[in-house]
PDB file of N, CA, C and O in Angstrom:
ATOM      1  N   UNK A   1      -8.248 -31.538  18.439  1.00  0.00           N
ATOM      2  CA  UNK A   1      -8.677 -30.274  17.858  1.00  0.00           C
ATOM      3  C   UNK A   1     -10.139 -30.035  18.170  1.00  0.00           C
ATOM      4  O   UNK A   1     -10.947 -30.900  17.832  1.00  0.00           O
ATOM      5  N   UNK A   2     -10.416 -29.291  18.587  1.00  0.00           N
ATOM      6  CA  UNK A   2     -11.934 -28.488  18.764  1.00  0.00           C
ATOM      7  C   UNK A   2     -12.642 -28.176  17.372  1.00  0.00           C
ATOM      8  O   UNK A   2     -12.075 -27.602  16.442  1.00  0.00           O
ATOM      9  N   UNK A   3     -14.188 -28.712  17.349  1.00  0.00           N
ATOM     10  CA  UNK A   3     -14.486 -28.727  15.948  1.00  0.00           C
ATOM     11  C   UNK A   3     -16.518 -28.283  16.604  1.00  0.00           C
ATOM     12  O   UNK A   3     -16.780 -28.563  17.774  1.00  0.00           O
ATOM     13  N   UNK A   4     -17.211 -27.890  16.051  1.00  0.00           N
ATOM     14  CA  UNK A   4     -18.317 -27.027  16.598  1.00  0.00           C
ATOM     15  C   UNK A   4     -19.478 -28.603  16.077  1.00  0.00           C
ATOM     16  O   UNK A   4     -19.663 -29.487  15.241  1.00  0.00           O
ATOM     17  N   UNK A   5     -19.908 -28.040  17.244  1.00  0.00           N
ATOM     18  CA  UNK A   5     -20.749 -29.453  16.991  1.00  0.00           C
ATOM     19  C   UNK A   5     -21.891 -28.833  15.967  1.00  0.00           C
ATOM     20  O   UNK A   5     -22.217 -29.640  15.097  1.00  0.00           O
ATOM     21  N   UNK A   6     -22.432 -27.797  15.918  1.00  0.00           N
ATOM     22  CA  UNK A   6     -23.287 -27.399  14.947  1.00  0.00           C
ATOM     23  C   UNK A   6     -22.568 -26.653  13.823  1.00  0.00           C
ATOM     24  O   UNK A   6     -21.440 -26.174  13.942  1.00  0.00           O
ATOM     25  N   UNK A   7     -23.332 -26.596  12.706  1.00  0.00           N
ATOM     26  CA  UNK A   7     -23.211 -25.950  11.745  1.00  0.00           C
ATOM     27  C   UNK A   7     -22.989 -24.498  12.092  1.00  0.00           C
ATOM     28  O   UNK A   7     -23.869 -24.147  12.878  1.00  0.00           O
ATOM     29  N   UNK A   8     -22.305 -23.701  11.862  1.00  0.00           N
ATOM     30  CA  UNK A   8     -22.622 -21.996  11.846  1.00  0.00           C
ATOM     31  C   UNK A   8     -23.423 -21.620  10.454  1.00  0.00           C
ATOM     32  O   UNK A   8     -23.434 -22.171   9.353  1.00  0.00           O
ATOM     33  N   UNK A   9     -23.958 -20.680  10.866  1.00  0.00           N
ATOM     34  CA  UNK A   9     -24.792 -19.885   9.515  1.00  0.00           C
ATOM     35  C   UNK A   9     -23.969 -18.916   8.981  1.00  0.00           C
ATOM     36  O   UNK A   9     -23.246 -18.188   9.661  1.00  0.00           O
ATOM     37  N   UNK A  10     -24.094 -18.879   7.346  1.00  0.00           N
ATOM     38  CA  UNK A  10     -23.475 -17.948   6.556  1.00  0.00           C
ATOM     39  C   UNK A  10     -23.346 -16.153   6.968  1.00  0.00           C
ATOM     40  O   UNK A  10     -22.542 -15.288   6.622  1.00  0.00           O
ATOM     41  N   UNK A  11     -24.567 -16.142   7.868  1.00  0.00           N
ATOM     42  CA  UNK A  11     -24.782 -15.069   8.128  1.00  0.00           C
ATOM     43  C   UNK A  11     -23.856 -14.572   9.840  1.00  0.00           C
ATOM     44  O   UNK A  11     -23.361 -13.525  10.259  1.00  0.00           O
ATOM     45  N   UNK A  12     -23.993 -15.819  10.332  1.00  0.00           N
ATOM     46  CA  UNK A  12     -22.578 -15.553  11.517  1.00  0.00           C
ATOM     47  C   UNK A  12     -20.976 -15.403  10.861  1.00  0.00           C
ATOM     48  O   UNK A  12     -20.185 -14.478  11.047  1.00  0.00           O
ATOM     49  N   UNK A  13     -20.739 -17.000   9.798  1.00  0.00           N
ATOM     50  CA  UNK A  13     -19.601 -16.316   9.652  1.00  0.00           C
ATOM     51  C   UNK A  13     -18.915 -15.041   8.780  1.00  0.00           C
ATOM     52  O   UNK A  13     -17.769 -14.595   8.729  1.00  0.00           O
ATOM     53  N   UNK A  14     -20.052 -14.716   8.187  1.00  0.00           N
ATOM     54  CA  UNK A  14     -19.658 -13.097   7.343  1.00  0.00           C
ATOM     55  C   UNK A  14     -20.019 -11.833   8.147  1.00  0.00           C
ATOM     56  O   UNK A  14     -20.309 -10.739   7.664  1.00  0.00           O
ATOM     57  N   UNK A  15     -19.958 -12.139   9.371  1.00  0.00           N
ATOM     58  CA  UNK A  15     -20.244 -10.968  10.584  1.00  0.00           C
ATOM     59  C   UNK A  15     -19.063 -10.983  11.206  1.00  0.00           C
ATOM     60  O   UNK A  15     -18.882  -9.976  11.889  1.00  0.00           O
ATOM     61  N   UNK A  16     -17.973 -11.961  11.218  1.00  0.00           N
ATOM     62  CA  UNK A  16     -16.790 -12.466  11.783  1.00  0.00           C
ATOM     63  C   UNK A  16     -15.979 -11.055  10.925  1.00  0.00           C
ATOM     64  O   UNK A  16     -15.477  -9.979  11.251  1.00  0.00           O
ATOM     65  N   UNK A  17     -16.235 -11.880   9.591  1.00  0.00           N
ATOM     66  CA  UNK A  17     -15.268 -11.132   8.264  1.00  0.00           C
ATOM     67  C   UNK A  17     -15.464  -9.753   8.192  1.00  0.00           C
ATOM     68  O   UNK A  17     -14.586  -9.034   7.714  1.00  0.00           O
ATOM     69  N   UNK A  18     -16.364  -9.367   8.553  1.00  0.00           N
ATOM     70  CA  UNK A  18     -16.635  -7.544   7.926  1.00  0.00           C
ATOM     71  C   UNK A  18     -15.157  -7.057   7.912  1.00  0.00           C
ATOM     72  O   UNK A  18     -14.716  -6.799   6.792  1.00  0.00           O
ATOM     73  N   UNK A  19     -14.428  -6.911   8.832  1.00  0.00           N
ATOM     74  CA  UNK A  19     -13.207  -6.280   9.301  1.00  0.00           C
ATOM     75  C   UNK A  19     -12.106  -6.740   8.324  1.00  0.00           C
ATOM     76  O   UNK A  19     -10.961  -6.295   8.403  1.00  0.00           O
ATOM     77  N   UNK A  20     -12.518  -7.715   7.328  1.00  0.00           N
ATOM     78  CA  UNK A  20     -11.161  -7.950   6.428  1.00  0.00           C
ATOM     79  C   UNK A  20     -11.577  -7.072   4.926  1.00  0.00           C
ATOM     80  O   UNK A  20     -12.081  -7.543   3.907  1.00  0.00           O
ATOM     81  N   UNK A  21     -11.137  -5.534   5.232  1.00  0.00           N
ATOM     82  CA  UNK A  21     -11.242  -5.239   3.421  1.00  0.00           C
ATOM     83  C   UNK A  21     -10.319  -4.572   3.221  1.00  0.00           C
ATOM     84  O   UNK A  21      -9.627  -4.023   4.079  1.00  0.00           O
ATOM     85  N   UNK A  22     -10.184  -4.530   2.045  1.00  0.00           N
ATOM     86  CA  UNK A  22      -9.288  -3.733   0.832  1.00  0.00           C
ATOM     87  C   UNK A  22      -9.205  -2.007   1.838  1.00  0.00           C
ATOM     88  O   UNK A  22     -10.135  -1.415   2.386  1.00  0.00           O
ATOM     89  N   UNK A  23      -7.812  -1.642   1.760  1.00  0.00           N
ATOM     90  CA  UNK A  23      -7.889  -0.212   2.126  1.00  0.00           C
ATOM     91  C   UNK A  23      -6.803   0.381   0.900  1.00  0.00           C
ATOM     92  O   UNK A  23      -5.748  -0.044   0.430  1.00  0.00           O
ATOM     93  N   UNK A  24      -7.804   1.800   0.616  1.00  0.00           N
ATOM     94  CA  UNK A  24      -7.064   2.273  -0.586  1.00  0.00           C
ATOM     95  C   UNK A  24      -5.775   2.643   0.141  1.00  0.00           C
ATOM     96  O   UNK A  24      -5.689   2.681   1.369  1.00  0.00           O
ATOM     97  N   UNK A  25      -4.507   2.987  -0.933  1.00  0.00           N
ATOM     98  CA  UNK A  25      -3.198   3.356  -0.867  1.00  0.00           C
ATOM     99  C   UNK A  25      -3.354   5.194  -0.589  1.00  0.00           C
ATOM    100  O   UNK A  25      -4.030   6.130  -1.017  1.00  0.00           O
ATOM    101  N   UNK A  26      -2.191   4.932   0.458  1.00  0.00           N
ATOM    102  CA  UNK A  26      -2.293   6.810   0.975  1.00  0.00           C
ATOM    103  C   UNK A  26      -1.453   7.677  -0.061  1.00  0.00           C
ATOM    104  O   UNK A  26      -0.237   7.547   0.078  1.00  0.00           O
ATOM    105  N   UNK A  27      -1.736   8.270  -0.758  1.00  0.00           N
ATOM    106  CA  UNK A  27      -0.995   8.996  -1.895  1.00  0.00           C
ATOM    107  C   UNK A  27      -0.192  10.355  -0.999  1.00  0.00           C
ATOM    108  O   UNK A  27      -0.570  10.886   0.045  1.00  0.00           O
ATOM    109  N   UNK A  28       0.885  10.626  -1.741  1.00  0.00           N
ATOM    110  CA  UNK A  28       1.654  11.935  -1.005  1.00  0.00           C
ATOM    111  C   UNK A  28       1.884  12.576  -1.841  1.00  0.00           C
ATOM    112  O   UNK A  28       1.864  11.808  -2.803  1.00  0.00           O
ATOM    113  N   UNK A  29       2.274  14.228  -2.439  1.00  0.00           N
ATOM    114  CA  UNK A  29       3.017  14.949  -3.061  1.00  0.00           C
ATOM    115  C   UNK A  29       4.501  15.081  -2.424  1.00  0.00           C
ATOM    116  O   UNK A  29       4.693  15.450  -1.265  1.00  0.00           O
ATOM    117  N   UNK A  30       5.413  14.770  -3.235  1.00  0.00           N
ATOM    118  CA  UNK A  30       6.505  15.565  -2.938  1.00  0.00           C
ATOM    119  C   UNK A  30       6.848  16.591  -2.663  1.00  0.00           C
ATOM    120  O   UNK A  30       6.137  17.016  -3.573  1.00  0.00           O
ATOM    121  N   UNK A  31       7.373  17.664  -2.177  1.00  0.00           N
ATOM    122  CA  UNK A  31       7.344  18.824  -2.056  1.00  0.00           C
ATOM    123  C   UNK A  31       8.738  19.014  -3.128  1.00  0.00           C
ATOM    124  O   UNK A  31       8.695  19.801  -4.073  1.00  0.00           O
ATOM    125  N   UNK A  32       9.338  18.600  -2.976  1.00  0.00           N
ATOM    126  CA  UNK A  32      10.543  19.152  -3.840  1.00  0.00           C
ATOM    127  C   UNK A  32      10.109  18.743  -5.469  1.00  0.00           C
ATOM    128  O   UNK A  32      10.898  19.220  -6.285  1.00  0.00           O
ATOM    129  N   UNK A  33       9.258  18.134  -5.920  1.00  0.00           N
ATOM    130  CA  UNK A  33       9.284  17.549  -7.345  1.00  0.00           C
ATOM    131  C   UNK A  33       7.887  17.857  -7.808  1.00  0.00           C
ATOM    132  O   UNK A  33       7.546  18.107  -8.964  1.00  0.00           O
ATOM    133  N   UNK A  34       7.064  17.797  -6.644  1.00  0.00           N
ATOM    134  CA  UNK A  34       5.767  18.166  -6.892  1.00  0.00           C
ATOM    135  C   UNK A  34       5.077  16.397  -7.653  1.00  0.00           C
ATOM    136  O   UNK A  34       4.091  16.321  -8.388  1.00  0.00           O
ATOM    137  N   UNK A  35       5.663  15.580  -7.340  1.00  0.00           N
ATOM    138  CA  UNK A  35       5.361  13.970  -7.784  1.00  0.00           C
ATOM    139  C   UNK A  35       4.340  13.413  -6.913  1.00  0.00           C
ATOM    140  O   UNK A  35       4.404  13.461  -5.685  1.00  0.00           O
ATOM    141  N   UNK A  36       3.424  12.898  -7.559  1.00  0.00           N
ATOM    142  CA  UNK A  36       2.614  12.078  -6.453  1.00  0.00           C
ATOM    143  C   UNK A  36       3.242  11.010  -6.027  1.00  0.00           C
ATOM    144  O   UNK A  36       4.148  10.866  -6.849  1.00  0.00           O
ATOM    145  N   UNK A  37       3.306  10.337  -5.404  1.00  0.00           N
ATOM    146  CA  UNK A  37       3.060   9.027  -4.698  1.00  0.00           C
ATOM    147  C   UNK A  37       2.691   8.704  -3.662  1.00  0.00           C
ATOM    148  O   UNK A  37       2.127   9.349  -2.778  1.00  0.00           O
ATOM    149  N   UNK A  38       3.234   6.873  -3.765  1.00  0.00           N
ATOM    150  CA  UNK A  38       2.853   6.238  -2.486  1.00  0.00           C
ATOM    151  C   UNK A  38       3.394   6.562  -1.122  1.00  0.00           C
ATOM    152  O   UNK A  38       4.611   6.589  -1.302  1.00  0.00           O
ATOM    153  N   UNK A  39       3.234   6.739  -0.262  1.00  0.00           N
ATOM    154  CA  UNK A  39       3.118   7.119   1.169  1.00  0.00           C
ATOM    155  C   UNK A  39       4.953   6.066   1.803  1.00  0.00           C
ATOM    156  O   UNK A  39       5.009   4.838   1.877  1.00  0.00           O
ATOM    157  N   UNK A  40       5.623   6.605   1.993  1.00  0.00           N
ATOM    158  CA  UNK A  40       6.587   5.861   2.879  1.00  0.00           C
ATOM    159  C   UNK A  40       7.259   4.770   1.499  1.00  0.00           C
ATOM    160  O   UNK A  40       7.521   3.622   1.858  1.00  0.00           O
ATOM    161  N   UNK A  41       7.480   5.063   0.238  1.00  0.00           N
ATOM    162  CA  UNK A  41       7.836   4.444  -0.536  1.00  0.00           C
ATOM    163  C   UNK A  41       8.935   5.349  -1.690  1.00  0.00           C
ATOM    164  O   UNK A  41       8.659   6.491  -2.058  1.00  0.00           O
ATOM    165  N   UNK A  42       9.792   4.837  -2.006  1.00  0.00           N
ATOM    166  CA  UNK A  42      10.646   5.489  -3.293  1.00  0.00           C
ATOM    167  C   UNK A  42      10.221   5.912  -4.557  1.00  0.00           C
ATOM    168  O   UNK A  42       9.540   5.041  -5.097  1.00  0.00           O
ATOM    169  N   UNK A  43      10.352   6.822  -5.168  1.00  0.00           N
ATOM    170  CA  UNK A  43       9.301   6.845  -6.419  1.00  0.00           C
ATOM    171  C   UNK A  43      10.796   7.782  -7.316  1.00  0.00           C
ATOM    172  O   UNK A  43      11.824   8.342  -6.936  1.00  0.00           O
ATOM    173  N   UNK A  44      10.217   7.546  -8.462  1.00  0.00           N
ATOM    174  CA  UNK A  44      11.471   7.908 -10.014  1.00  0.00           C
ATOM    175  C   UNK A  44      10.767   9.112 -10.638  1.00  0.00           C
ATOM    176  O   UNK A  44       9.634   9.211 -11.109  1.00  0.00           O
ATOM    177  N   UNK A  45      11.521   9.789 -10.541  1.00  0.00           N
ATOM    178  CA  UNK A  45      11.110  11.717 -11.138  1.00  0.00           C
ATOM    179  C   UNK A  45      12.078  11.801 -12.451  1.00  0.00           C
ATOM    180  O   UNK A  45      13.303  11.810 -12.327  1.00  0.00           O
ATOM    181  N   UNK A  46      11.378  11.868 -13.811  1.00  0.00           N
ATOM    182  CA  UNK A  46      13.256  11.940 -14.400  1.00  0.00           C
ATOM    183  C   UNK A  46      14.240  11.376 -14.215  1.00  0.00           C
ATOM    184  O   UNK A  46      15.320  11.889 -14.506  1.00  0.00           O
ATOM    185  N   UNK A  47      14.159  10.440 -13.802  1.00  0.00           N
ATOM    186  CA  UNK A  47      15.120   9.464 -14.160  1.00  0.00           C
ATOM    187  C   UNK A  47      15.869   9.399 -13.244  1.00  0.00           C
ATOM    188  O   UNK A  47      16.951   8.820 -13.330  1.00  0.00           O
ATOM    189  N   UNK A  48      15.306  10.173 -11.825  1.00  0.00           N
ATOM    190  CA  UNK A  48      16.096   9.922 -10.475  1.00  0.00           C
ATOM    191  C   UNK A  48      15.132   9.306  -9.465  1.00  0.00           C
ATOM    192  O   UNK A  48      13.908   9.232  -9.367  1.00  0.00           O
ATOM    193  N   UNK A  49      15.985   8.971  -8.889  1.00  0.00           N
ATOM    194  CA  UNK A  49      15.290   8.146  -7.283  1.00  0.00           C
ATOM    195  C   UNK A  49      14.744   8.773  -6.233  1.00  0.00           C
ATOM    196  O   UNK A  49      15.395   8.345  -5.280  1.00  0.00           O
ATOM    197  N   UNK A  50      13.660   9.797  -5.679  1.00  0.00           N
ATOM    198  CA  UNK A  50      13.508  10.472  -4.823  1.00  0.00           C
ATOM    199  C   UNK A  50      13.236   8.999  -3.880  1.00  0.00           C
ATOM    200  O   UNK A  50      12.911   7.840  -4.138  1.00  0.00           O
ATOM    201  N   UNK A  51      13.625   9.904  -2.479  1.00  0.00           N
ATOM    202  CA  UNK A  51      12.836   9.323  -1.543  1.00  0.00           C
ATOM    203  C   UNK A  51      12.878  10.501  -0.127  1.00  0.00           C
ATOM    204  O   UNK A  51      13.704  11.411  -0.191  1.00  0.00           O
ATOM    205  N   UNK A  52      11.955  10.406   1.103  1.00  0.00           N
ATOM    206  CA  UNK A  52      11.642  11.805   1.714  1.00  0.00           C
ATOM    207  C   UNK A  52      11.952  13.529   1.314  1.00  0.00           C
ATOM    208  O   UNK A  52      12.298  14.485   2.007  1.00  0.00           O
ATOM    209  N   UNK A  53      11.633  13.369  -0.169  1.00  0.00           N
ATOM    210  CA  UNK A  53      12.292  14.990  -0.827  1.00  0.00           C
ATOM    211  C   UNK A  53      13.919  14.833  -1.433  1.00  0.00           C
ATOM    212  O   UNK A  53      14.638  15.715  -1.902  1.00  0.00           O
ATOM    213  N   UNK A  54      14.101  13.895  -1.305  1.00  0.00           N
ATOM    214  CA  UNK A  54      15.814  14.044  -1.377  1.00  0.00           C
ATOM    215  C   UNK A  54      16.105  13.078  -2.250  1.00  0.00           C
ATOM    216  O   UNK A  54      15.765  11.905  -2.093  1.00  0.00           O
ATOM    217  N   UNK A  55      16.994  13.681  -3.581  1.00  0.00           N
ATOM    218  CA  UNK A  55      17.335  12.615  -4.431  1.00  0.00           C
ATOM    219  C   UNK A  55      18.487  11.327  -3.945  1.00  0.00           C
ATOM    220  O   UNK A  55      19.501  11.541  -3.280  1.00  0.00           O
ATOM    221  N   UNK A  56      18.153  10.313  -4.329  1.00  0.00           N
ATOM    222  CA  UNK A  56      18.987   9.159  -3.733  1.00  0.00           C
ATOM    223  C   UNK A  56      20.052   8.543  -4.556  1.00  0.00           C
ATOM    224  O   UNK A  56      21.251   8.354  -4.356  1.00  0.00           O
ATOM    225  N   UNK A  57      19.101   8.239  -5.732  1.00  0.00           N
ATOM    226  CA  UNK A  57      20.049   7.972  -6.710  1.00  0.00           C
ATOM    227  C   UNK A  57      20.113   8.983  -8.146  1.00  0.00           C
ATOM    228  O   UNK A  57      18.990   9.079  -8.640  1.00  0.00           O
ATOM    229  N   UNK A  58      20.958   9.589  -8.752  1.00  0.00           N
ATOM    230  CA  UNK A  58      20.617  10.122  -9.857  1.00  0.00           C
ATOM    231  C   UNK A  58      21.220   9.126 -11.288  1.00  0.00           C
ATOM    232  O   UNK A  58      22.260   8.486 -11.447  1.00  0.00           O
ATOM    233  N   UNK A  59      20.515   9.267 -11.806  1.00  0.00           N
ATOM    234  CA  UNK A  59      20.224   8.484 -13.378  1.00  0.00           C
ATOM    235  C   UNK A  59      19.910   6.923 -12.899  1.00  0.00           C
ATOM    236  O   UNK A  59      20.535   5.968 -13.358  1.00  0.00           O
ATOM    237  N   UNK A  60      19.042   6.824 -12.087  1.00  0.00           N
ATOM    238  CA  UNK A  60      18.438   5.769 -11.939  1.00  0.00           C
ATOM    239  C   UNK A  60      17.340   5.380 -12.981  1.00  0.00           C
ATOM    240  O   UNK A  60      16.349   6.098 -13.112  1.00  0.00           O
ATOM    241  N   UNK A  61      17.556   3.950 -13.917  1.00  0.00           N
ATOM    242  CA  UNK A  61      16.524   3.366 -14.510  1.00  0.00           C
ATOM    243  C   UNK A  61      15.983   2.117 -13.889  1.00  0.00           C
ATOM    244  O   UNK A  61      16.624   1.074 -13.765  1.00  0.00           O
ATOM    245  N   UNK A  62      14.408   2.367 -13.404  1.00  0.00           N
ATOM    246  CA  UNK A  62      13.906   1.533 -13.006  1.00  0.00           C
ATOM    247  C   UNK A  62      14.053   0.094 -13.994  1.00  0.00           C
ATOM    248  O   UNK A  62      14.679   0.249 -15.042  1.00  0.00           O
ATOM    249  N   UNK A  63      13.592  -1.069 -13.745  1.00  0.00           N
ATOM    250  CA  UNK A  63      13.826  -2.206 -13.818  1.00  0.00           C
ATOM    251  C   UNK A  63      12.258  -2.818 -14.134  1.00  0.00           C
ATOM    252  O   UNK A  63      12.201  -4.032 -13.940  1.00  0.00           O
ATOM    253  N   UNK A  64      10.985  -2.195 -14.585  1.00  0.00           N
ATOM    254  CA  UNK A  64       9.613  -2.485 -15.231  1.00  0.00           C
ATOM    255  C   UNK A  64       9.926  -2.136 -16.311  1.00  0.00           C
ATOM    256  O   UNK A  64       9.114  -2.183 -17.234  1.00  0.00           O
TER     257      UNK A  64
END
């Protein structure tokens, strides 16, 4: 295994890292329900299951 013969400085390896952060979640409106949500995900309107505008399941109770 390859191992660095010197020490690196704190300040090299947190110049490596910049590129690892948190990215906020893309929020969407529904158009048919007018519901916010998450982007490319299923979301519960009344007690139904939308997903791309279109109900999927009706009298769906989530499981939280």
């Amino acid at each position: 295994m390859a191992h660095p013969k010197r020490r690196h400085s704190t300040t090299r390896r947190d110049k490596r890292r910049t590129h690892y952060k948190a990215t906020a979640v893309t929020l969407s409106t529904d158009a048919s329900t007018g519901e916010v949500h998450e982007r490319h995900h299923a979301h519960v309107f009344e007690g139904n299951l939308y997903y791309k505008g279109k109900m999927m399941i009706e009298g769906y109770a989530s499981a939280a």
